[in-house]
N, CA, C and O atoms as a Tripos MOL2 file, in Angstrom:
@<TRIPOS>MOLECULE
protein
  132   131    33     0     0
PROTEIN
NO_CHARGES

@<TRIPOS>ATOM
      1 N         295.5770  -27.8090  110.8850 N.3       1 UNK1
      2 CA        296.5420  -28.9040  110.7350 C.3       1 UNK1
      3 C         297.7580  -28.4120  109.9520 C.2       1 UNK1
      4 O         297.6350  -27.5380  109.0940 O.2       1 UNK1
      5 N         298.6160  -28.8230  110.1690 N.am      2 UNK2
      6 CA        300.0920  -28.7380  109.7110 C.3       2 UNK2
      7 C         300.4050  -29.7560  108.7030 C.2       2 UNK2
      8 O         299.7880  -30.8150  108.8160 O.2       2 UNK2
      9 N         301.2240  -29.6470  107.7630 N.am      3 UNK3
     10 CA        301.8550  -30.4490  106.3350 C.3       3 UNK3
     11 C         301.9560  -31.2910  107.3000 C.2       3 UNK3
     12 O         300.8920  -31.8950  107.4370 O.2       3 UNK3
     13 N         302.9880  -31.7050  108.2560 N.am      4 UNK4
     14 CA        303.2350  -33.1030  108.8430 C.3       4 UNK4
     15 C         301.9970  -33.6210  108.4140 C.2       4 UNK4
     16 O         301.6790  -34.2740  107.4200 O.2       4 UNK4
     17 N         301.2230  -33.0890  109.6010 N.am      5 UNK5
     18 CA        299.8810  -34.1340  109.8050 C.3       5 UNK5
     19 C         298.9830  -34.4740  108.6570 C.2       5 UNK5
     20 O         298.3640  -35.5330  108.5480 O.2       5 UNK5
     21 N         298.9700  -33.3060  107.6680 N.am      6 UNK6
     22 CA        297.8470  -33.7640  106.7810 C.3       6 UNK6
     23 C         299.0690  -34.9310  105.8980 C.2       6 UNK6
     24 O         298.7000  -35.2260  104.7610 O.2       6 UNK6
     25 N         300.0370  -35.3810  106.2260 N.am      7 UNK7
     26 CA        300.7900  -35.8370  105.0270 C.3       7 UNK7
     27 C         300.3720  -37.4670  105.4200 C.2       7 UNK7
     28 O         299.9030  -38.4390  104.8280 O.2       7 UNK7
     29 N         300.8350  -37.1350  106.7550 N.am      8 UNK8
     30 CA        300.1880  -38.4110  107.8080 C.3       8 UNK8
     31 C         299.1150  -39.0700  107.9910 C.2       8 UNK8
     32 O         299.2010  -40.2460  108.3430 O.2       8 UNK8
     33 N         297.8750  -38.4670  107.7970 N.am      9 UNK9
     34 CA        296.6900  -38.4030  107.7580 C.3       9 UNK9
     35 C         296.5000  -39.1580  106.1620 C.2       9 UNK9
     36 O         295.8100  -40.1710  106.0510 O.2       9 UNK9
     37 N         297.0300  -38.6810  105.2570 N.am     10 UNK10
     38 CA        296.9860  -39.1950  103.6120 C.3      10 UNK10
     39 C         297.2960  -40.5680  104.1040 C.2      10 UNK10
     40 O         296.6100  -41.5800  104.2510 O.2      10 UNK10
     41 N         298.6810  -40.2470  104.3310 N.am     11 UNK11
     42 CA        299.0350  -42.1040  104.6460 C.3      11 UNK11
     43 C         298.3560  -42.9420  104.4670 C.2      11 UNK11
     44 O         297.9600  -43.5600  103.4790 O.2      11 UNK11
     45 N         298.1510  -42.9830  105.8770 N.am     12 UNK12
     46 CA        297.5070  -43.3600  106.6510 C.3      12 UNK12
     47 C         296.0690  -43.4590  105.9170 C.2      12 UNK12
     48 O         295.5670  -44.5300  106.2590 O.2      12 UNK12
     49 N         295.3000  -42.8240  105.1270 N.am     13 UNK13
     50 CA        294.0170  -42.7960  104.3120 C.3      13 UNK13
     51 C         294.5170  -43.9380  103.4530 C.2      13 UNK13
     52 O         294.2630  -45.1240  103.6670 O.2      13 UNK13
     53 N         295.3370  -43.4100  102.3430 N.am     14 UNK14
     54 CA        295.6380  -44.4240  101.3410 C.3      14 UNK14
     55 C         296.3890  -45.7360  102.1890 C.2      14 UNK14
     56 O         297.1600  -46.4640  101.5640 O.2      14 UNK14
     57 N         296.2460  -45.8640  102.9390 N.am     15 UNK15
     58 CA        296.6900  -47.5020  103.9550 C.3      15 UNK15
     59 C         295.3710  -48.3520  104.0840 C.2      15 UNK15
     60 O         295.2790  -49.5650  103.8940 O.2      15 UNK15
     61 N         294.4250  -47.5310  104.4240 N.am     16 UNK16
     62 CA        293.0110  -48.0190  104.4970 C.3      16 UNK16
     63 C         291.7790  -47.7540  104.0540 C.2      16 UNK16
     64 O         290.6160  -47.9610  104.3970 O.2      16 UNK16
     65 N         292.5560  -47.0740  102.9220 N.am     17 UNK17
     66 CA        291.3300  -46.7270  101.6400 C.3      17 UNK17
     67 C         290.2450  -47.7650  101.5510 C.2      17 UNK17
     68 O         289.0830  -47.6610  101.9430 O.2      17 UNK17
     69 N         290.7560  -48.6510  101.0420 N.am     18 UNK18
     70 CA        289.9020  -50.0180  100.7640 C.3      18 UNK18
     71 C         288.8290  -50.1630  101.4920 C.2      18 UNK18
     72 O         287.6380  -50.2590  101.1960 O.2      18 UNK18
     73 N         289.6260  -50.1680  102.8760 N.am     19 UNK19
     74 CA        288.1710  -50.7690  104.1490 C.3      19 UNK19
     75 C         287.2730  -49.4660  104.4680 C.2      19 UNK19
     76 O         286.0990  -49.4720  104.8380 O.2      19 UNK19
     77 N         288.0790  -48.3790  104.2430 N.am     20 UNK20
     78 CA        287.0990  -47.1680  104.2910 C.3      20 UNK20
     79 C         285.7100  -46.9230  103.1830 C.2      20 UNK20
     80 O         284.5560  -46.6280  103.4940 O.2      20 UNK20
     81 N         286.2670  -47.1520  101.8690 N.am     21 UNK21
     82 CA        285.1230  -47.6650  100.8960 C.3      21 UNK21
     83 C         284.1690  -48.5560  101.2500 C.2      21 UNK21
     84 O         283.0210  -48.1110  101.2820 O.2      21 UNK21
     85 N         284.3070  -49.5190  101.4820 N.am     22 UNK22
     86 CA        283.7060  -50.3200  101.6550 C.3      22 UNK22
     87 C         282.7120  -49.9770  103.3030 C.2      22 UNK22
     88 O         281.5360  -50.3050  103.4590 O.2      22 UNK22
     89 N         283.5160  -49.3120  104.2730 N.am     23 UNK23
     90 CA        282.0730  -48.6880  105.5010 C.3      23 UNK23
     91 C         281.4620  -47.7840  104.8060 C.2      23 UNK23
     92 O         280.2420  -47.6380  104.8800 O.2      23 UNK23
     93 N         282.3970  -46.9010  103.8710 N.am     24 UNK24
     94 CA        280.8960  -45.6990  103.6370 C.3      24 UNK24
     95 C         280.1460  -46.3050  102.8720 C.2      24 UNK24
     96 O         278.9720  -46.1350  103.2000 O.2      24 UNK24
     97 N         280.4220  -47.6900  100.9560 N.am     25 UNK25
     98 CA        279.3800  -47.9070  101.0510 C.3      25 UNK25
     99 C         278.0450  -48.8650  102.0480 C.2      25 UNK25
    100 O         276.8240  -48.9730  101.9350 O.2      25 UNK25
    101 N         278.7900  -49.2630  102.7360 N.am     26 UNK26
    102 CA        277.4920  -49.8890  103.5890 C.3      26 UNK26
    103 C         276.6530  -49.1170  104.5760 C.2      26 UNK26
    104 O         275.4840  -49.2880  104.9200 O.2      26 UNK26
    105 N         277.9020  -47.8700  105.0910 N.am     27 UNK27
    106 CA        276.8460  -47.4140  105.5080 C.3      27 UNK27
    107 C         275.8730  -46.7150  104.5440 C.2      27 UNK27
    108 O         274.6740  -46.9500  104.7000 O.2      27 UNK27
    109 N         276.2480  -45.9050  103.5920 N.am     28 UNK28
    110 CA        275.4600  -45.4770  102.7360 C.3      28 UNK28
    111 C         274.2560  -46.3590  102.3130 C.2      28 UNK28
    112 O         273.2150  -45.7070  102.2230 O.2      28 UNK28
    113 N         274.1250  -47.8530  101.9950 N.am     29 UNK29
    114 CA        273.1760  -48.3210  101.6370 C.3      29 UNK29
    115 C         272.4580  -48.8200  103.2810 C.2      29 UNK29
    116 O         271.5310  -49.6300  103.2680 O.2      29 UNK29
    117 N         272.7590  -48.4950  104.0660 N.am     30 UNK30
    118 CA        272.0760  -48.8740  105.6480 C.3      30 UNK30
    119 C         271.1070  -47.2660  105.7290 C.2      30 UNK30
    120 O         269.9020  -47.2690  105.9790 O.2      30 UNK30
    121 N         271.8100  -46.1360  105.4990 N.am     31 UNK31
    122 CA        271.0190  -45.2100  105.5670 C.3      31 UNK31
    123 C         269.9840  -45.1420  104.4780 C.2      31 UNK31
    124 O         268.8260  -44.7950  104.7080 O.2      31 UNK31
    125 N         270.4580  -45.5060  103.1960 N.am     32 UNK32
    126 CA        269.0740  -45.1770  101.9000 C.3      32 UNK32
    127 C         268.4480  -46.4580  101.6270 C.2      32 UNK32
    128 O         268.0710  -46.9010  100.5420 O.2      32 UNK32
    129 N         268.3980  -46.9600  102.7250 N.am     33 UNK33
    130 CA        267.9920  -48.5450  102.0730 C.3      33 UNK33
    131 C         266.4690  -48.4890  102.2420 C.2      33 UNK33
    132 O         265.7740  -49.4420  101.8920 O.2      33 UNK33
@<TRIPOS>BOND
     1     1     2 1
     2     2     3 1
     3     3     4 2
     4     3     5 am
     5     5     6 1
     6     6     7 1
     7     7     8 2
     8     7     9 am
     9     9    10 1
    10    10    11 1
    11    11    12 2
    12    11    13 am
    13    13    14 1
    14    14    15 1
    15    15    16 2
    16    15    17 am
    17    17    18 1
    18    18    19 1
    19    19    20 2
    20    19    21 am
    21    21    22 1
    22    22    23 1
    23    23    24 2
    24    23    25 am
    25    25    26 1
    26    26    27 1
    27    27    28 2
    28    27    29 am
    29    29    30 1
    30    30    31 1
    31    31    32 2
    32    31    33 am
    33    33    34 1
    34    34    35 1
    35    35    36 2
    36    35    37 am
    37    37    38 1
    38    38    39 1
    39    39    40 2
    40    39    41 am
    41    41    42 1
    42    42    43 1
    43    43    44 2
    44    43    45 am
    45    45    46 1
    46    46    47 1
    47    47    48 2
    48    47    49 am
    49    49    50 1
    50    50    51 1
    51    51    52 2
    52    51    53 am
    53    53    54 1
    54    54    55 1
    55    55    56 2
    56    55    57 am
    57    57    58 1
    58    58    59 1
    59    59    60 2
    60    59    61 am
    61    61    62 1
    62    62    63 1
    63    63    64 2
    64    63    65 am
    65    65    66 1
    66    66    67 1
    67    67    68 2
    68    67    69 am
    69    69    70 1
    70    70    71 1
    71    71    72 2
    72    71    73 am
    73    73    74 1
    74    74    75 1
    75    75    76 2
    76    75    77 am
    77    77    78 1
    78    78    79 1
    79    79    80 2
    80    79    81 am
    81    81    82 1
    82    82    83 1
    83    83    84 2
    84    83    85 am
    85    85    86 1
    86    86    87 1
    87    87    88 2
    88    87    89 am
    89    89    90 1
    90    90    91 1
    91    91    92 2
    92    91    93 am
    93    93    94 1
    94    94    95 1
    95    95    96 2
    96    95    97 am
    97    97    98 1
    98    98    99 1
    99    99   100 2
   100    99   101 am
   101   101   102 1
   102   102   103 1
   103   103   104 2
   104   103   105 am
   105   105   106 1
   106   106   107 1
   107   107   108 2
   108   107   109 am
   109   109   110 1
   110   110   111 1
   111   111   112 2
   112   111   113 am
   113   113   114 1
   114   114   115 1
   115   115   116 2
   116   115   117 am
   117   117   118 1
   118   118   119 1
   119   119   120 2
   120   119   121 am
   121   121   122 1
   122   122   123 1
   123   123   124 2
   124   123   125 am
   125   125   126 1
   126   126   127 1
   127   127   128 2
   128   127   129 am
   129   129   130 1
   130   130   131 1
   131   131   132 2
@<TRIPOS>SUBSTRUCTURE
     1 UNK1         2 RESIDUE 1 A UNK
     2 UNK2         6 RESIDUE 1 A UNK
     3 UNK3        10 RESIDUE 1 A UNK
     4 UNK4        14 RESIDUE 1 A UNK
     5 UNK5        18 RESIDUE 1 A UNK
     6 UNK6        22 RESIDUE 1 A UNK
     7 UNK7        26 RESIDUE 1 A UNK
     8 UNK8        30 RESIDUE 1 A UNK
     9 UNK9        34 RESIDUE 1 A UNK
    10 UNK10       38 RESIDUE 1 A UNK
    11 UNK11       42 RESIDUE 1 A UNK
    12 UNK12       46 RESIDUE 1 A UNK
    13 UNK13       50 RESIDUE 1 A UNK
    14 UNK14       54 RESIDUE 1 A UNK
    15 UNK15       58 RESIDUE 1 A UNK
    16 UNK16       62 RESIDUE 1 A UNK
    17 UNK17       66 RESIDUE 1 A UNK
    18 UNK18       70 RESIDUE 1 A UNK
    19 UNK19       74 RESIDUE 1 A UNK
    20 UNK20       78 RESIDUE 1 A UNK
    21 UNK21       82 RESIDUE 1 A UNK
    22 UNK22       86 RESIDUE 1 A UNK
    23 UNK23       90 RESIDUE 1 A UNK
    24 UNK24       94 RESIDUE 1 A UNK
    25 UNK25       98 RESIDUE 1 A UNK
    26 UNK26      102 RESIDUE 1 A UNK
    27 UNK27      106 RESIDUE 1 A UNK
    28 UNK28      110 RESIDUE 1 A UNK
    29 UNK29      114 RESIDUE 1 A UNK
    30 UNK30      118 RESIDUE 1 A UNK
    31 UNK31      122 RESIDUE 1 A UNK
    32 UNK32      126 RESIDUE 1 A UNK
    33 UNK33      130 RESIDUE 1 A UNK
């Protein structure tokens, strides 16, 4: 990957940080549950 993209990619992460937390923890507690 190239600076563009990983810059894009951040973005774009910190845009949907929130909802991303929130799938890994569920999935996390769906897998160790």
């Amino acid at each position: 990957m190239d600076l563009t993209t990983t810059c894009t990619l951040l973005s774009n992460a910190s845009h949907y940080f929130p909802w991303i937390v929130l799938i890994i923890i569920a999935y996390e507690l769906v897998i160790f549950d």
